[in-house]
Backbone as CSV, one residue per row, in Angstrom:
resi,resn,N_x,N_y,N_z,CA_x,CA_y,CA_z,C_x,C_y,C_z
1,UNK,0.824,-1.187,0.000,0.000,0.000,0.000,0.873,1.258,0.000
2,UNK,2.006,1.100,1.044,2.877,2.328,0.836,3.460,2.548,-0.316
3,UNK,3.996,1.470,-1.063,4.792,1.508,-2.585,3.811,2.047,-3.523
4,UNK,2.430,1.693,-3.399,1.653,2.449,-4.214,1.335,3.495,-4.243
5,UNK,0.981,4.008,-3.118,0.844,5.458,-2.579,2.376,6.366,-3.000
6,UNK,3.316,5.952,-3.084,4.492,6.588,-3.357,4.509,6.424,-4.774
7,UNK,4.624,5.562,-5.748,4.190,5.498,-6.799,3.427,6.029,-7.742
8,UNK,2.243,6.308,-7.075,1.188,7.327,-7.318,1.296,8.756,-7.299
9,UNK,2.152,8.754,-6.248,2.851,10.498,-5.801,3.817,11.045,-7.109
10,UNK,4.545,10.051,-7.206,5.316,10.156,-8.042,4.784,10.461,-9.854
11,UNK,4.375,9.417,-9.744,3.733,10.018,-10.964,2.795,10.883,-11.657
12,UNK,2.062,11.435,-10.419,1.245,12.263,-10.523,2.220,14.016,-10.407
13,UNK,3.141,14.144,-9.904,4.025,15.045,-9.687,4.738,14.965,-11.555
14,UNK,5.032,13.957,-11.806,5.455,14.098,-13.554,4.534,14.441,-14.014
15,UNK,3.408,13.711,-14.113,2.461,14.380,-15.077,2.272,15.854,-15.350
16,UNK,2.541,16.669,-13.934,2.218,18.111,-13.865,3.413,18.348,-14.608
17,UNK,4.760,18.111,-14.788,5.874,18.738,-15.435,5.651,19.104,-16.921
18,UNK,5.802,19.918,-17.105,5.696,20.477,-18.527,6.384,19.822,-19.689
19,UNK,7.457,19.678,-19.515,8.189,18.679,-20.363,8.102,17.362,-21.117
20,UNK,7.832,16.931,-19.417,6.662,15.372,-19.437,5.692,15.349,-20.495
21,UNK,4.907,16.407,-19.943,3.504,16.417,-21.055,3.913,16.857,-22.550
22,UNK,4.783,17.584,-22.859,5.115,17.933,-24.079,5.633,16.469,-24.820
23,UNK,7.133,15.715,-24.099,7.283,14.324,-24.515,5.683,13.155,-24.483
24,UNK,5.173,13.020,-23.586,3.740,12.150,-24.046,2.695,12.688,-25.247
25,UNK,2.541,14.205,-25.005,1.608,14.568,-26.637,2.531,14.069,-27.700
26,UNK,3.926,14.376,-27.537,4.528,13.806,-29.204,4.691,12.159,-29.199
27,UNK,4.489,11.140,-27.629,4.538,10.258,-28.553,3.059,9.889,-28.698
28,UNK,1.988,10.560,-27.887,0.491,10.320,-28.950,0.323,10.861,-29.841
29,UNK,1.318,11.554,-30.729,0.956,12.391,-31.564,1.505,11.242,-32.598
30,UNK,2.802,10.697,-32.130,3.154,9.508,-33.226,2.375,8.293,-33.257
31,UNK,1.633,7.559,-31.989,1.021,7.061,-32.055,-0.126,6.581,-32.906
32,UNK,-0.946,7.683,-33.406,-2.088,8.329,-34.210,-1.755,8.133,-35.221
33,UNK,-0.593,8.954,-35.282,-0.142,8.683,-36.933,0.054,7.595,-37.835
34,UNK,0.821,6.837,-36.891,1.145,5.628,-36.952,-0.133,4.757,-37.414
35,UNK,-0.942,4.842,-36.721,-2.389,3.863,-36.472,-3.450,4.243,-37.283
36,UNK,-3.164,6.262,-37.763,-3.935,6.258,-38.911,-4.665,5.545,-40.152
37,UNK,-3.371,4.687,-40.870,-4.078,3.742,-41.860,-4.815,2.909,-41.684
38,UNK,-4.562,2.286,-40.673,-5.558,0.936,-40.153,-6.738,1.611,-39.885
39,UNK,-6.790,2.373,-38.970,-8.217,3.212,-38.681,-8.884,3.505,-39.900
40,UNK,-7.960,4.401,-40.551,-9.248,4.603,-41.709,-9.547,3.771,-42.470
41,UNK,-8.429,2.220,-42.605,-9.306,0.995,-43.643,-10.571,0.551,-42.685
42,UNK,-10.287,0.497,-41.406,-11.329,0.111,-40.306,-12.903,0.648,-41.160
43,UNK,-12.619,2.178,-40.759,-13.727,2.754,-40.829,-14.599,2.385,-42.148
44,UNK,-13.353,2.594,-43.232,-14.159,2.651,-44.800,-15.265,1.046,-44.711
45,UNK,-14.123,-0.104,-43.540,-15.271,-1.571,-43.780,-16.469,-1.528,-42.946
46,UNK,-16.323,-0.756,-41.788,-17.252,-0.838,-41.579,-18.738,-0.084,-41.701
47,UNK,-18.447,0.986,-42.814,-19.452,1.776,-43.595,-19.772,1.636,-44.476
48,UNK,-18.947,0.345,-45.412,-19.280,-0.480,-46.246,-20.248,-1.849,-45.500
49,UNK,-20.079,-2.140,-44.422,-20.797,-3.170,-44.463,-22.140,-2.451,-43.356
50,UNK,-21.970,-1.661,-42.936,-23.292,-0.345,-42.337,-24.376,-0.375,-43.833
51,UNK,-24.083,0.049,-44.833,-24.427,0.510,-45.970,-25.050,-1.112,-46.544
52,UNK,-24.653,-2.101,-46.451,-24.665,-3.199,-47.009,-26.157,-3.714,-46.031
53,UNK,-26.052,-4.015,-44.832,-27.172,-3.675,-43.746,-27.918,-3.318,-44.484
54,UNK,-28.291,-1.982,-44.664,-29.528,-0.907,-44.876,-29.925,-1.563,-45.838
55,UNK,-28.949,-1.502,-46.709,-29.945,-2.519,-48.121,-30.427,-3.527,-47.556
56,UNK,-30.053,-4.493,-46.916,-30.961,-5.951,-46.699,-32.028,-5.482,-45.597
57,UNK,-32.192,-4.486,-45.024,-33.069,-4.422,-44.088,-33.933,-3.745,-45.120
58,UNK,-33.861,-2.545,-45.636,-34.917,-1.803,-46.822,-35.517,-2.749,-47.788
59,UNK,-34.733,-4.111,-48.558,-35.269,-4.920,-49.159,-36.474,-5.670,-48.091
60,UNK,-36.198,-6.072,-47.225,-37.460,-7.232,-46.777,-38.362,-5.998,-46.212
Protein backbone atom coordinates (compact mmCIF):
# COMPACT_ATOMS: atom_id res chain seq x y z
CA UNK A 1 0.00 0.00 0.00
CA UNK A 2 2.88 2.33 0.84
CA UNK A 3 4.79 1.51 -2.59
CA UNK A 4 1.65 2.45 -4.21
CA UNK A 5 0.84 5.46 -2.58
CA UNK A 6 4.49 6.59 -3.36
CA UNK A 7 4.19 5.50 -6.80
CA UNK A 8 1.19 7.33 -7.32
CA UNK A 9 2.85 10.50 -5.80
CA UNK A 10 5.32 10.16 -8.04
CA UNK A 11 3.73 10.02 -10.96
CA UNK A 12 1.24 12.26 -10.52
CA UNK A 13 4.03 15.05 -9.69
CA UNK A 14 5.46 14.10 -13.55
CA UNK A 15 2.46 14.38 -15.08
CA UNK A 16 2.22 18.11 -13.86
CA UNK A 17 5.87 18.74 -15.44
CA UNK A 18 5.70 20.48 -18.53
CA UNK A 19 8.19 18.68 -20.36
CA UNK A 20 6.66 15.37 -19.44
CA UNK A 21 3.50 16.42 -21.06
CA UNK A 22 5.11 17.93 -24.08
CA UNK A 23 7.28 14.32 -24.51
CA UNK A 24 3.74 12.15 -24.05
CA UNK A 25 1.61 14.57 -26.64
CA UNK A 26 4.53 13.81 -29.20
CA UNK A 27 4.54 10.26 -28.55
CA UNK A 28 0.49 10.32 -28.95
CA UNK A 29 0.96 12.39 -31.56
CA UNK A 30 3.15 9.51 -33.23
CA UNK A 31 1.02 7.06 -32.05
CA UNK A 32 -2.09 8.33 -34.21
CA UNK A 33 -0.14 8.68 -36.93
CA UNK A 34 1.15 5.63 -36.95
CA UNK A 35 -2.39 3.86 -36.47
CA UNK A 36 -3.93 6.26 -38.91
CA UNK A 37 -4.08 3.74 -41.86
CA UNK A 38 -5.56 0.94 -40.15
CA UNK A 39 -8.22 3.21 -38.68
CA UNK A 40 -9.25 4.60 -41.71
CA UNK A 41 -9.31 1.00 -43.64
CA UNK A 42 -11.33 0.11 -40.31
CA UNK A 43 -13.73 2.75 -40.83
CA UNK A 44 -14.16 2.65 -44.80
CA UNK A 45 -15.27 -1.57 -43.78
CA UNK A 46 -17.25 -0.84 -41.58
CA UNK A 47 -19.45 1.78 -43.59
CA UNK A 48 -19.28 -0.48 -46.25
CA UNK A 49 -20.80 -3.17 -44.46
CA UNK A 50 -23.29 -0.34 -42.34
CA UNK A 51 -24.43 0.51 -45.97
CA UNK A 52 -24.67 -3.20 -47.01
CA UNK A 53 -27.17 -3.67 -43.75
CA UNK A 54 -29.53 -0.91 -44.88
CA UNK A 55 -29.94 -2.52 -48.12
CA UNK A 56 -30.96 -5.95 -46.70
CA UNK A 57 -33.07 -4.42 -44.09
CA UNK A 58 -34.92 -1.80 -46.82
CA UNK A 59 -35.27 -4.92 -49.16
CA UNK A 60 -37.46 -7.23 -46.78
Amino acid sequence: MLFRRILMTALMAAARNPAVQKKAGEAAGKALNAARPGLLTASRKAGEMTRKLSKNIKKK
